[in-house]
FIPAMI-10375 format. One record per residue (C-alpha): residue in one letter; residue number from 1; z negated, y, x. Coordinates in nm, 2 decimals. Layout:
% FIPAMI-10375
<node rest="a" nr="NUM" zz="Z" yy="Y" xx="X"/>
...
END
This chain:
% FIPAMI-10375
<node rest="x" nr="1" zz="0.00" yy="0.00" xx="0.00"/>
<node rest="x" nr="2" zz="0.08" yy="0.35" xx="0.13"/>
<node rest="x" nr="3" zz="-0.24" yy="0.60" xx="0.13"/>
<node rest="x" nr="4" zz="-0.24" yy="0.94" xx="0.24"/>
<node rest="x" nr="5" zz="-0.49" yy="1.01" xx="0.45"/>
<node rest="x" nr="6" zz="-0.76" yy="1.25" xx="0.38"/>
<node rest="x" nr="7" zz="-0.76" yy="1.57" xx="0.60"/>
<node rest="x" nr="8" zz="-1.13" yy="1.51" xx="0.73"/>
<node rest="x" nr="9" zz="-1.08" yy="1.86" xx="0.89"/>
<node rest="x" nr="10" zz="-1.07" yy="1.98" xx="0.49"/>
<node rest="x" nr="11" zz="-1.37" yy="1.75" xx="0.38"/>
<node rest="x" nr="12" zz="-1.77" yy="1.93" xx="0.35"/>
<node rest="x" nr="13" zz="-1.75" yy="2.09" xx="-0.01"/>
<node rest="x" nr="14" zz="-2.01" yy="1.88" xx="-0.18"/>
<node rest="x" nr="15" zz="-1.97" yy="1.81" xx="-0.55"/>
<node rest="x" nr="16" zz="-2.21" yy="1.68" xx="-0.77"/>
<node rest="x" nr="17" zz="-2.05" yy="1.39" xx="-0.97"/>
<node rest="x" nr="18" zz="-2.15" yy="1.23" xx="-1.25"/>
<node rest="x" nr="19" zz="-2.00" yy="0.93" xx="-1.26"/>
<node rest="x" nr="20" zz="-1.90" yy="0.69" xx="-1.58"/>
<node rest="x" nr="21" zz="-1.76" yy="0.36" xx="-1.61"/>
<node rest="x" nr="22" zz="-1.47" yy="0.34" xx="-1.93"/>
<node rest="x" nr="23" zz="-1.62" yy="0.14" xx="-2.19"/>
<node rest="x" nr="24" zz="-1.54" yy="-0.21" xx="-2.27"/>
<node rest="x" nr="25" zz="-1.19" yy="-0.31" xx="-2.33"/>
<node rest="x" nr="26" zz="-1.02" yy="-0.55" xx="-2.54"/>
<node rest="x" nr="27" zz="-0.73" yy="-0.72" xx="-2.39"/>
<node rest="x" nr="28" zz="-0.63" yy="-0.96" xx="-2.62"/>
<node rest="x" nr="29" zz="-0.33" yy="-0.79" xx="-2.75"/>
<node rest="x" nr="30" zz="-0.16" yy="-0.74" xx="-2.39"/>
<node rest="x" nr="31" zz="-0.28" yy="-1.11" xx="-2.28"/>
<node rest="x" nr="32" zz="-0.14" yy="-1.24" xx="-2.61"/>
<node rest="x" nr="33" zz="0.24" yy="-1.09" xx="-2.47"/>
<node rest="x" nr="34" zz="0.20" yy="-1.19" xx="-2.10"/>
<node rest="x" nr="35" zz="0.17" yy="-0.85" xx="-1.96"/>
<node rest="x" nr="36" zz="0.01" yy="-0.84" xx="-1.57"/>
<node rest="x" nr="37" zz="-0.07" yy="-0.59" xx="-1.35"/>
<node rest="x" nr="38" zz="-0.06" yy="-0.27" xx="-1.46"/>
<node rest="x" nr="39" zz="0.06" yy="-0.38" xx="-1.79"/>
<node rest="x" nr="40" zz="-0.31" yy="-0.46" xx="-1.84"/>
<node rest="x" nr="41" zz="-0.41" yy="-0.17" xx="-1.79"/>
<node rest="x" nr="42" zz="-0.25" yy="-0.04" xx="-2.09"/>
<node rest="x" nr="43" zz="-0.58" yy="-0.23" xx="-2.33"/>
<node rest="x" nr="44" zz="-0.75" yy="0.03" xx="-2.56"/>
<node rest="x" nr="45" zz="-1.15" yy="-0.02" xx="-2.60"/>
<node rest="x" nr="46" zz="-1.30" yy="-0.32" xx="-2.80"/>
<node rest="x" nr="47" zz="-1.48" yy="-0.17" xx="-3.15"/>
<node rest="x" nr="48" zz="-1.79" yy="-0.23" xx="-2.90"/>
<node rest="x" nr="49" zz="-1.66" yy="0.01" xx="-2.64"/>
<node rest="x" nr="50" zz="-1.54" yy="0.26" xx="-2.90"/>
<node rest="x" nr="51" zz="-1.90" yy="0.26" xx="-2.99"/>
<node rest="x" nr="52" zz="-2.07" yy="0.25" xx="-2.63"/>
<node rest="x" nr="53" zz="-1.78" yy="0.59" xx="-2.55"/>
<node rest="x" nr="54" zz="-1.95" yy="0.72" xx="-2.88"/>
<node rest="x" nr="55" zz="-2.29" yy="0.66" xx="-2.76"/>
<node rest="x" nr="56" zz="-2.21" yy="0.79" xx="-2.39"/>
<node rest="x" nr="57" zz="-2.07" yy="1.10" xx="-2.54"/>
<node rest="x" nr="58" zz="-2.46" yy="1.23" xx="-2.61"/>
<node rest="x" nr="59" zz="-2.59" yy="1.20" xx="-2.26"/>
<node rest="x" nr="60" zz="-2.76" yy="1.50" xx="-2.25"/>
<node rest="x" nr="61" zz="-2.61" yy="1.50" xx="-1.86"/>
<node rest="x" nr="62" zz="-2.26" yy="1.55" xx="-1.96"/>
<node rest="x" nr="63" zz="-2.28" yy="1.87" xx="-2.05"/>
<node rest="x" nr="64" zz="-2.37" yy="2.01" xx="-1.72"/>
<node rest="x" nr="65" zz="-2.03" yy="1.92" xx="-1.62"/>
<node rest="x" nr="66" zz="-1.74" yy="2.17" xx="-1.61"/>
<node rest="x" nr="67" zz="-1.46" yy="1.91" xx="-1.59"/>
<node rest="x" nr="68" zz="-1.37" yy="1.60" xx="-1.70"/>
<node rest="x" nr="69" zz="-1.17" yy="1.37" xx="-1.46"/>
<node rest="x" nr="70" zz="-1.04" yy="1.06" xx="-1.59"/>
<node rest="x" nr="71" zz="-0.82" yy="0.80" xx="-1.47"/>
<node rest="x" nr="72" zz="-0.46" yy="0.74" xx="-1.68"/>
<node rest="x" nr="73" zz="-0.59" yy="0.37" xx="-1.74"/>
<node rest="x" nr="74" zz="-0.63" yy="0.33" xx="-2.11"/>
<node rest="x" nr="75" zz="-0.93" yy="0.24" xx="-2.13"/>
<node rest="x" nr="76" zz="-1.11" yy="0.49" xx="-1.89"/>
<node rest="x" nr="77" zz="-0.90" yy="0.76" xx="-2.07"/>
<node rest="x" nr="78" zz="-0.99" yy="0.68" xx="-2.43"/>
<node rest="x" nr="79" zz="-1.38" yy="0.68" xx="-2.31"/>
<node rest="x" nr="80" zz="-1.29" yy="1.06" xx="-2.22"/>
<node rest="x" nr="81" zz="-1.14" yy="1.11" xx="-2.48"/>
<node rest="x" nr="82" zz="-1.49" yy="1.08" xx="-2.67"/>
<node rest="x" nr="83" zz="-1.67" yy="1.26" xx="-2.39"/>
<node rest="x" nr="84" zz="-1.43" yy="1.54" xx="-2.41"/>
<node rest="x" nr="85" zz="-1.44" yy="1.58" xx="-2.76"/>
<node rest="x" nr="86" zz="-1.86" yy="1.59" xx="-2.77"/>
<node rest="x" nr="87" zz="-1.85" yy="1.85" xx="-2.48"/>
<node rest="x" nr="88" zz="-1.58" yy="2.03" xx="-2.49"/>
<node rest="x" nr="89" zz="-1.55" yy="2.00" xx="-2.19"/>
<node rest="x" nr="90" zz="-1.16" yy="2.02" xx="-2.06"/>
<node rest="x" nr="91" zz="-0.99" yy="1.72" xx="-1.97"/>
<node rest="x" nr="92" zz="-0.77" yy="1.61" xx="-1.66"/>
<node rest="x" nr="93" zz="-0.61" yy="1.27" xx="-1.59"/>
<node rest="x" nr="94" zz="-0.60" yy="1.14" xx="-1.21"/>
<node rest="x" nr="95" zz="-0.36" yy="0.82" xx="-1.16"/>
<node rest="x" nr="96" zz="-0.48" yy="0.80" xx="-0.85"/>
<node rest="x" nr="97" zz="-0.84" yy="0.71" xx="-1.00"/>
<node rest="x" nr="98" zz="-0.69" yy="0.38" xx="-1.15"/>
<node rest="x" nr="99" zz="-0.86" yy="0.01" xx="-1.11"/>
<node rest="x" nr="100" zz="-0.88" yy="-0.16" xx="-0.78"/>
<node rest="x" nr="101" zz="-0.54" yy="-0.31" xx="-0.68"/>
<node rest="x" nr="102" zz="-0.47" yy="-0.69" xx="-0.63"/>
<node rest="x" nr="103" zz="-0.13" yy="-0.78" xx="-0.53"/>
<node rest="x" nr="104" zz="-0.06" yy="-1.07" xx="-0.69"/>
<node rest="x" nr="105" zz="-0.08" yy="-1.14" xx="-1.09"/>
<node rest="x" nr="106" zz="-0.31" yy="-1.37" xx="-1.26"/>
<node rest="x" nr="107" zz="-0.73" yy="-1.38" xx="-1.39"/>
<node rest="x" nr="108" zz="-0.76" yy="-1.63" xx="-1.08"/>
<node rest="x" nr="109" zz="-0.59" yy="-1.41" xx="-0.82"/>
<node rest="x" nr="110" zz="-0.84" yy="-1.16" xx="-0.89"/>
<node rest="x" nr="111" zz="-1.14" yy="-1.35" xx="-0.89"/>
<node rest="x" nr="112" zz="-1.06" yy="-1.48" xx="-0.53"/>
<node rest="x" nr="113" zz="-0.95" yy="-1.14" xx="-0.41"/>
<node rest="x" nr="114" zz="-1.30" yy="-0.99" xx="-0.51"/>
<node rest="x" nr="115" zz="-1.50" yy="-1.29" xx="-0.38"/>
<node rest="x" nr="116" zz="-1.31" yy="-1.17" xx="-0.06"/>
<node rest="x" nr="117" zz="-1.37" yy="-0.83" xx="-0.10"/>
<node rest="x" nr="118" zz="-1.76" yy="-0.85" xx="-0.15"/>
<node rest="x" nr="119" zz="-1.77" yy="-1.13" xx="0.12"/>
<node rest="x" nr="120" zz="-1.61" yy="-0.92" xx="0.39"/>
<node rest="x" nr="121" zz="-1.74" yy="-0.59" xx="0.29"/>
<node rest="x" nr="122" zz="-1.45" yy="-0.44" xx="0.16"/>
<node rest="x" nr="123" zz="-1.21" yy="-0.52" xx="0.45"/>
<node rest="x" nr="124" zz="-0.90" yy="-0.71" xx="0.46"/>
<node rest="x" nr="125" zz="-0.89" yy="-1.01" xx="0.70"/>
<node rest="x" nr="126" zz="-0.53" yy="-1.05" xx="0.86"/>
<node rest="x" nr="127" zz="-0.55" yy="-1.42" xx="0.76"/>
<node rest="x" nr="128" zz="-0.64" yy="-1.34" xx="0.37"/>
<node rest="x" nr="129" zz="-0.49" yy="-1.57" xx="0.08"/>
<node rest="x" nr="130" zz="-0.45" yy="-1.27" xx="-0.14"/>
<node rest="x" nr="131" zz="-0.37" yy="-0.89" xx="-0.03"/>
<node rest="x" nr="132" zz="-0.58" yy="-0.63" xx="-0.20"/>
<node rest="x" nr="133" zz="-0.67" yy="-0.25" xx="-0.19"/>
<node rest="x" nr="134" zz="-0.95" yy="-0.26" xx="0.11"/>
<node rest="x" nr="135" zz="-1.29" yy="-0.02" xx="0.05"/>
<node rest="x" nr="136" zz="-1.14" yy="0.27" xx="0.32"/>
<node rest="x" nr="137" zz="-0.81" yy="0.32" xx="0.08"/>
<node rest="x" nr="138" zz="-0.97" yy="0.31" xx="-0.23"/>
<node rest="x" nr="139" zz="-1.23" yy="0.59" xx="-0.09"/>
<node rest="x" nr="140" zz="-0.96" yy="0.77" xx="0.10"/>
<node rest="x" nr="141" zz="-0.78" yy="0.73" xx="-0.25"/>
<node rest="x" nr="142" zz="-1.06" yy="0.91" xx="-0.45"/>
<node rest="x" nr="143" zz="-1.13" yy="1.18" xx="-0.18"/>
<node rest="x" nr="144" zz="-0.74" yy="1.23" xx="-0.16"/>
<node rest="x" nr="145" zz="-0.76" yy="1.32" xx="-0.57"/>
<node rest="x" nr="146" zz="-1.09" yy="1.50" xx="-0.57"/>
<node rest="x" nr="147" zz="-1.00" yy="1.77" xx="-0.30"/>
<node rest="x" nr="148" zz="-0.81" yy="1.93" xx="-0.55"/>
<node rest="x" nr="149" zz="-1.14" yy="1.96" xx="-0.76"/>
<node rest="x" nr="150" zz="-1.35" yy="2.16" xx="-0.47"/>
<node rest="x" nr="151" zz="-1.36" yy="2.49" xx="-0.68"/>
<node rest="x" nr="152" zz="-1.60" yy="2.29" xx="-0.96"/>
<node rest="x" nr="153" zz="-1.98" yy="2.24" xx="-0.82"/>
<node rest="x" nr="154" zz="-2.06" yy="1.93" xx="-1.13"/>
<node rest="x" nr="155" zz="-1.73" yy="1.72" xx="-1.22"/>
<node rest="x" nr="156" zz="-1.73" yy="1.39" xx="-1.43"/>
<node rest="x" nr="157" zz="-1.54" yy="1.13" xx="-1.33"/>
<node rest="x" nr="158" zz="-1.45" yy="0.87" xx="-1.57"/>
<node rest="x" nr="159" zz="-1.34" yy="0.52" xx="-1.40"/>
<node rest="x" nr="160" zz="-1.39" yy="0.21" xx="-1.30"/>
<node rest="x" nr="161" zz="-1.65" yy="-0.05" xx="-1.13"/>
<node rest="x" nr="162" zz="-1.49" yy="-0.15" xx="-0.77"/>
<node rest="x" nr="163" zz="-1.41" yy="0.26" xx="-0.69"/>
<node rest="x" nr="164" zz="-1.70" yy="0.33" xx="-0.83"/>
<node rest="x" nr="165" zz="-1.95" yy="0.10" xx="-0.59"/>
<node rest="x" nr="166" zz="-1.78" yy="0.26" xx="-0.33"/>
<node rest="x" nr="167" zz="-1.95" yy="0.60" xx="-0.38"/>
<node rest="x" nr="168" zz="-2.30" yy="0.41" xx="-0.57"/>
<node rest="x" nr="169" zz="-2.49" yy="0.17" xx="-0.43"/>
<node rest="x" nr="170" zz="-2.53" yy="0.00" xx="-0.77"/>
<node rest="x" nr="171" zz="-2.39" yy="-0.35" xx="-0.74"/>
<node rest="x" nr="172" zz="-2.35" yy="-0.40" xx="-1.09"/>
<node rest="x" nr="173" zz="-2.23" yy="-0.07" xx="-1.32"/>
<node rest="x" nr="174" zz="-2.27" yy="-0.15" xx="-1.69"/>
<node rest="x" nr="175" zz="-1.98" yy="-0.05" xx="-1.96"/>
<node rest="x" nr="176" zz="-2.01" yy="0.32" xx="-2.01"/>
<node rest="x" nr="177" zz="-2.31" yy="0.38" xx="-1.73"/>
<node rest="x" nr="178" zz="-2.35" yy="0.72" xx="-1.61"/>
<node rest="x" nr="179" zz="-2.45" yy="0.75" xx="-1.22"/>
<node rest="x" nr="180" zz="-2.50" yy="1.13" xx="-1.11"/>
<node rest="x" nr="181" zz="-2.44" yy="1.16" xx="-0.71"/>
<node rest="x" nr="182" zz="-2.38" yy="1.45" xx="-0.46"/>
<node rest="x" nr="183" zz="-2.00" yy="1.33" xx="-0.25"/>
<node rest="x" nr="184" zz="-1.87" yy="1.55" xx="0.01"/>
<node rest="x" nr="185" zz="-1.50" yy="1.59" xx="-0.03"/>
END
């Protein structure tokens, strides 16, 4: 995968973040028609994740936020959608905030690739079975997206686990779970 790199000359504006995992998808629908990759990524919310992005949207944290950041994914952008309606706070989508990338199709190819990931730390062994997006571009990824955010002091960021537990040191991040951190970017 091709990542620009982050200018780390540019990097020392710290943002406060507030963090928030989409709610809970349904992907019947899309796995029902054989859609892969980011075909996947098309799946709305569940009614349960329509109703965790309701409940979200009354964090008495959001609205300390100027700006809400979300990535194109479906269901990380219909989540905003309910945060940005309960705040109104104004939206911006980020593609380059999407899910962790595995490259190479299938529920088992994935598995694998993140027993691989958590097992070497986020690296990339040269011997690997499956290629996938390493910790270093999915952080360089995030910083490259935020640096055009540096004006705002409090940002959320609506997303996803694996970019998320690059920044938090949570190892499990629930549907719809807010995590407020400082980032330099």
């Amino acid at each position: 995968m091709a990542c620009e790199l982050v200018d780390l000359d540019r990097l020392g504006t710290r943002m406060k973040i507030i963090f928030v995992r989409h709610g809970e998808p349904d992907y019947r629908e899309l796995e029902e028609r054989s859609y892969t990759g980011f075909g996947i990524d098309l799946a709305p919310l569940s009614d349960k994740g329509r109703q965790q992005a309701q409940k979200l949207s009354t964090n008495p944290l959001l609205p300390s936020a100027e700006l809400i950041i979300s990535s194109a994914v479906t269901r990380a952008l219909e989540t905003a959608s309910y945060v940005a309606c309960a705040t109104g706070l104004p939206l911006r989508v980020e593609p380059l905030l999407h899910e962790w990338q595995v490259y190479g199709t299938g529920i088992e190819n994935f598995e694998t690739a993140r027993s691989l990931f958590l097992e070497n730390k986020g690296e990339l062994l040269p011997n690997s079975p499956i290629q996938y997006e390493t910790a270093e571009e999915m952080k360089s990824r995030f910083l490259e997206c935020m640096a055009k955010y540096r004006d705002y002091q409090t940002v959320i960021v609506v997303s996803h686990n694996m970019l998320m537990r690059q920044f938090v040191p949570n190892e499990k991040i629930d549907f719809c779970q807010v995590i407020e951190c400082e980032l330099e970017v």
